[in-house]
Structure formats: structure tokens, C-alpha cells
C-alpha positions, 0 to 999 in steps of 0.5 A: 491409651486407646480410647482417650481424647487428647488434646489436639482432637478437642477439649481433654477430659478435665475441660469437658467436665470443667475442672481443673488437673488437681480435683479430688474424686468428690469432686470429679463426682459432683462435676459429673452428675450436675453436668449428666443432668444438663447433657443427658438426652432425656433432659436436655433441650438438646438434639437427640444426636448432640445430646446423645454424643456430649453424655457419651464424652462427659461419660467417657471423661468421667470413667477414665478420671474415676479410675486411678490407674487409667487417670494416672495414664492419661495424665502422662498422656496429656503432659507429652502433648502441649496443652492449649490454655483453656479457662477451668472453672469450678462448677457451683451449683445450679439452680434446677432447670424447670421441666415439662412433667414426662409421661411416666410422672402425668401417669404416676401423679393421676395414678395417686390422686386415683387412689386417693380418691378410692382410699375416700369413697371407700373409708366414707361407704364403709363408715355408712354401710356400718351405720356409724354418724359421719358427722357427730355435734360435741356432747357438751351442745347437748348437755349444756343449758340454753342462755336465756337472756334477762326478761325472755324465755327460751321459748320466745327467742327460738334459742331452745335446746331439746332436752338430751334423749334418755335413750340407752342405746346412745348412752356409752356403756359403763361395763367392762368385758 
């Protein structure tokens, strides 16, 4: 099949996604994407050329083993060609590889805290514009009596509470529209 690998030019396409003959399509998938996240040149350590050249293999590898009929000839392939014995291995999960953050992410991050910021001072300006009380005590330290203790006055201790205002246009209104 034109555009294959076979054995004798390096490793066969189930080497190079580590996986034995007999792996499933989930299987063939879940190879795929933790090692494109390895090679791929955007995240790799990798030189730009090597990582380029690798995902292009792991990619070629992949699409024709997705593929069944182009898997089916390329098995037949590999059976007319000695195989050299290579260790397969299953792939278990990697641990995420820790990353500087890229320029798109520094700019998506300060864009957020950006309007983050803006959504506050908007909410708090219209709040004040408004006339409305940022911050309100509970009704009940207005209503409550001052504790005085046994022998001393309200007066004397400093603990006086002023007496709740009578003024209507702090008082909720009881009527209904």
C-alpha cells in the first residue's frame, strides 16, 4: 500500500502508537490522543522539525489503522514482511504534563479579570448613582433594646442605642399596587 510504513523502514504503525495487533478502535483512539498530546508541536519540548515529523507518523499511523479497510491491507502487509519482535505496551494514563500558560491563555485570563473588574465598578456606580445604601445594619440592631447592666444606665456605659427614626420615607410601605 502506497504511503505505509513497513517494518523494515522503522517501527510499524502499532509500535508507534504502542499497541498491540489486536486493540480495538476505543483503543486505537485513547493511543492517539494521549500520545498527539506528547508529540504534538504546540506542546512538546521537542524540536519544532522532530515534533513536527513524529505527529505526522502518529497521525499517518493512526488514519490508516481507523480505517478498516486500509488496517485490513496493511495487516496483510506486515504478515508478508518478517516482523522484528518489539516490546508492545499498553499506554495507562498519564499524569497532565505542567505547561507555561501560551499567549492566547495570558490574554484570555487578563481579558476575564478585565471584566471582571468592569462588571464591579459598574454594579457598584449604578448602585450609588441610584441612591441605594451599599451597605445596610440588620432592622433587628434598630429595634432591639440597649442591654443595660444591673446598677448603670444606658447612658453611663456609652452603650446607648438611638431610638429608631419615625421618618415615613425609610418606613416600607404596606400598600399594594
Amino acid at each position: 500500500m502506497a504511503g505505509c510504513e513497513t517494518a523494515s523502514t522503522g517501527p510499524n504503525h502499532y509500535q508507534l502508537l504502542r499497541l498491540p495487533p489486536t486493540a480495538s478502535a476505543q483503543d486505537l483512539r485513547q493511543a492517539f490522543r494521549s500520545l498527539s498530546k506528547l508529540y504534538h508541536p504546540d506542546t512538546t519540548l521537542l524540536p519544532a522539525p522532530q515534533a513536527e515529523e513524529q505527529f505526522r507518523q502518529l497521525q499517518l499511523a493512526y488514519l490508516t489503522l481507523n480505517d478498516p479497510e486500509r488496517r485490513r491491507a496493511y495487516d496483510s502487509q506486515l504478515q508478508a514482511v518478517p516482523l522484528q519482535p518489539a516490546p508492545v505496551r499498553r499506554l495507562e494514563r498519564s499524569l497532565s504534563v505542567r505547561r507555561a500558560l501560551s499567549g492566547g491563555e495570558w490574554f484570555a485570563l487578563v481579558l476575564l479579570g478585565v471584566a471582571l473588574v468592569l462588571s464591579l465598578v459598574l454594579g457598584l456606580s449604578l448602585a450609588w448613582w441610584r441612591g441605594l445604601e451599599l451597605v445596610t445594619p440588620p432592622t433587628s440592631w434598630l429595634d432591639a433594646p440597649a442591654v443595660q447592666t444591673a446598677g448603670t444606665s444606658g447612658a453611663e456605659t456609652g452603650h446607648e442605642r438611638p431610638a429608631p427614626s419615625a421618618d415615613p420615607a425609610l418606613q416600607p410601605s404596606l400598600a399594594v399596587s
